[in-house]
N, C-alpha and C positions, 0 to 999 in steps of 0.2 A: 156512603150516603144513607140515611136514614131512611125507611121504607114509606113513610107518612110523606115523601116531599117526592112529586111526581118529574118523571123524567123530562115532560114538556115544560115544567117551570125552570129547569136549571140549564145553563146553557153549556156546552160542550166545557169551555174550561175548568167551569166549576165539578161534572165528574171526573176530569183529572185529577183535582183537587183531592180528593176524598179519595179517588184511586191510589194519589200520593201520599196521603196518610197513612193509609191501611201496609200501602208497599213501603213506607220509612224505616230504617232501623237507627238511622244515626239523625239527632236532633241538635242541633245550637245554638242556644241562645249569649249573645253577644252585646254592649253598649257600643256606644258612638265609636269609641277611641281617639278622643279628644287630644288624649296625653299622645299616641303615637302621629295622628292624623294619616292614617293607611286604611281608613274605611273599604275603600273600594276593592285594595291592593288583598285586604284582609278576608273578605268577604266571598273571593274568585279563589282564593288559597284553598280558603277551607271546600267552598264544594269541590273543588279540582280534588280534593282526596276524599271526597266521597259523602260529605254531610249532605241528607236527601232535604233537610228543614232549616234557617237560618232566623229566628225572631231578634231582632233591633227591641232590646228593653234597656231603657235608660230612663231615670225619672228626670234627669238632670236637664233635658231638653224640652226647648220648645215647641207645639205645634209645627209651627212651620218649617222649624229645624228639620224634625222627624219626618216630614215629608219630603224633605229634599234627599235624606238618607234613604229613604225605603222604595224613592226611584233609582236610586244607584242597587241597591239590594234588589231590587225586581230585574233589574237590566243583567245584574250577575246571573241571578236567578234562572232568566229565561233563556242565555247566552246556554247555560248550563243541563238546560231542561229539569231545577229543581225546583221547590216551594221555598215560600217566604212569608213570617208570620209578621204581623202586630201584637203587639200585649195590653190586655186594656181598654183601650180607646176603640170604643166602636165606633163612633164619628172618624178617626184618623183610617182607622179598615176602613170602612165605605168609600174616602175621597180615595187611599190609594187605589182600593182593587185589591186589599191583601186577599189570598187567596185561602189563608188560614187565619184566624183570630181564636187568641189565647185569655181567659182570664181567671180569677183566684175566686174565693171562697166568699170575698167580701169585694169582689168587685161587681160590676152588674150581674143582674140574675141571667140567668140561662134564655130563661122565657123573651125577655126584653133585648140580649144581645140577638137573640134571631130574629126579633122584628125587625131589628134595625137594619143586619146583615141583609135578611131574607135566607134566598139559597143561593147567595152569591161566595158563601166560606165557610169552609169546616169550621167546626169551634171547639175549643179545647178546654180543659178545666183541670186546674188544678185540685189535690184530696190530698189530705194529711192524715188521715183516721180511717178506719174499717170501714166504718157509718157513711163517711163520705165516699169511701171508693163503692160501696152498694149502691148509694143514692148517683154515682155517677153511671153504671153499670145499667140503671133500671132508667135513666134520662137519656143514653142513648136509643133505646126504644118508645121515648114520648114523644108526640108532635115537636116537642123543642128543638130534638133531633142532634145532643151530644157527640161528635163524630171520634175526641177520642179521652181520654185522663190520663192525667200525669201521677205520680206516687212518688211522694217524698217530703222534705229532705231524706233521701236514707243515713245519708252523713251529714251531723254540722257543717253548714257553709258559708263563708264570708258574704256571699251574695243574698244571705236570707239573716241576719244578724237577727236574732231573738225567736228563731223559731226550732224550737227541740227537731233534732232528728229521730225518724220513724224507726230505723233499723231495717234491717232484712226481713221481718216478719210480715209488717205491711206489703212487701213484694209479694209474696210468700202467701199470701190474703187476694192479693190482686189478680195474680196469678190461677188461684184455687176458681175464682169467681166470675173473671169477668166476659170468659165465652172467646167469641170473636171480637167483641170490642176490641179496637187498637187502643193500646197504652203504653206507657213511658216510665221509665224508673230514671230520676233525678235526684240531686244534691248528693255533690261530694265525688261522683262518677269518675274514677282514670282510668288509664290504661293498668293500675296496679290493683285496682280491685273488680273489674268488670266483669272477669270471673266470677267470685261472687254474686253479682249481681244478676249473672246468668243463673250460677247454678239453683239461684232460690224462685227463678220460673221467667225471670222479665226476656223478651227477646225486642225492646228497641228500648233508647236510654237517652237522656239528654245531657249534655255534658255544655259545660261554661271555664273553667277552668284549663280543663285536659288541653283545650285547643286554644284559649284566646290568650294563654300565658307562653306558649310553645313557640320554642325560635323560630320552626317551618311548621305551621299549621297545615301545611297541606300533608308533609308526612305524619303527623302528631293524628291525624283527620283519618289517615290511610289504616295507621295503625288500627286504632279502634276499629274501623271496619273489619280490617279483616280477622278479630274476632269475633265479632257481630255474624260474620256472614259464616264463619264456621260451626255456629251454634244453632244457624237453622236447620 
């Protein structure tokens, strides 16, 4: 939790929240799964093997849709005792109750998704460049109150069609820089390069792929963990 936002304004859930950021190492983000319709079944999989973060991003849905998903997502969630993001939409955070809200470079600003939030959810940001992971680095310390950033793609990924990858360097940048700040090394993540991705400084990763293509997500989920957990 940012030091600017006082402990009487936030109510007990919300320092878990932020507690649960900070303690994350394994992140997922996931779509509906339209094509398979095991949302639910899929959802309880993965955190059963250990993902601490679960974000529902799909542009392909509606308002309303997306809320009927992210009660089933919160329900896994709490069954589990994990966190659950939104992407985006800081009207859809507020109605659900996400506990974490995610957004990009060119989605709203920082300053305006915490009006809206308040201090009812960490918030998250994505950085593609140096410039951005400083200016993300120096906004977890503003009033705005940034709780964590993301870094990447490091590798080209189907899920981000037209955005160059960062490489290991940006890690490697993020790494050097960012303190205690909690942050995330994304795009391209498996179990076959996370190594890598370790040894260039990141110690939590988000991964979309590694898990939501994986026959049993829950071992697909465990694995990464348990390198995750042997590199702290």
């Amino acid at each position: 939790m940012n030091v600017t936002q006082s402990a009487a304004a936030v109510d007990p859930a919300t320092h878990l929240a932020h507690a649960g950021v900070e303690a994350a190492r394994l992140y997922l983000c996931t779509d509906a799964r339209k094509d398979r319709g095991d949302f639910a079944d899929f959802v309880a999989a993965a955190f059963a093997g250990g993902v601490d973060i679960i974000q529902l991003r799909d542009k392909g849905i509606e308002a309303a849709e997306e809320l009927e998903l992210l009660a089933v997502l919160k329900a896994a969630a709490v069954r589990f005792g994990k966190l659950w993001a939104v992407n985006d939409r800081a009207d859809i955070a507020v109605l659900s109750g996400a506990p974490v809200f995610h957004i990009g470079q060119k989605d709203l600003p920082l300053a305006a998704a915490r009006t809206l939030v308040n201090g009812n959810a960490a918030i998250g940001l994505s950085s593609h460049t140096p410039a951005q992971v400083d200016a993300a680095v120096a906004a977890a310390a503003s009033p705005a109150g940034l709780d964590y950033f993301c870094v990447g793609p490091v590798w080209a990924t189907p899920t981000k069609p037209g955005r160059a990858a960062v490489g290991l360097d940006l890690v490697r940048h993020a790494a050097a820089t960012a303190g205690s700040v909690p942050w995330f090394a994304i795009g391209g993540v498996d179990q076959g390069n996370l190594e890598q991705v370790l040894d260039a400084g990141a110690r939590r990763v988000v991964v979309v792929r590694a898990i939501t293509e994986a026959t049993d997500p829950t071992a697909a989920a465990a694995a990464l963990r348990q390198v995750l957990d042997s590199a702290q």
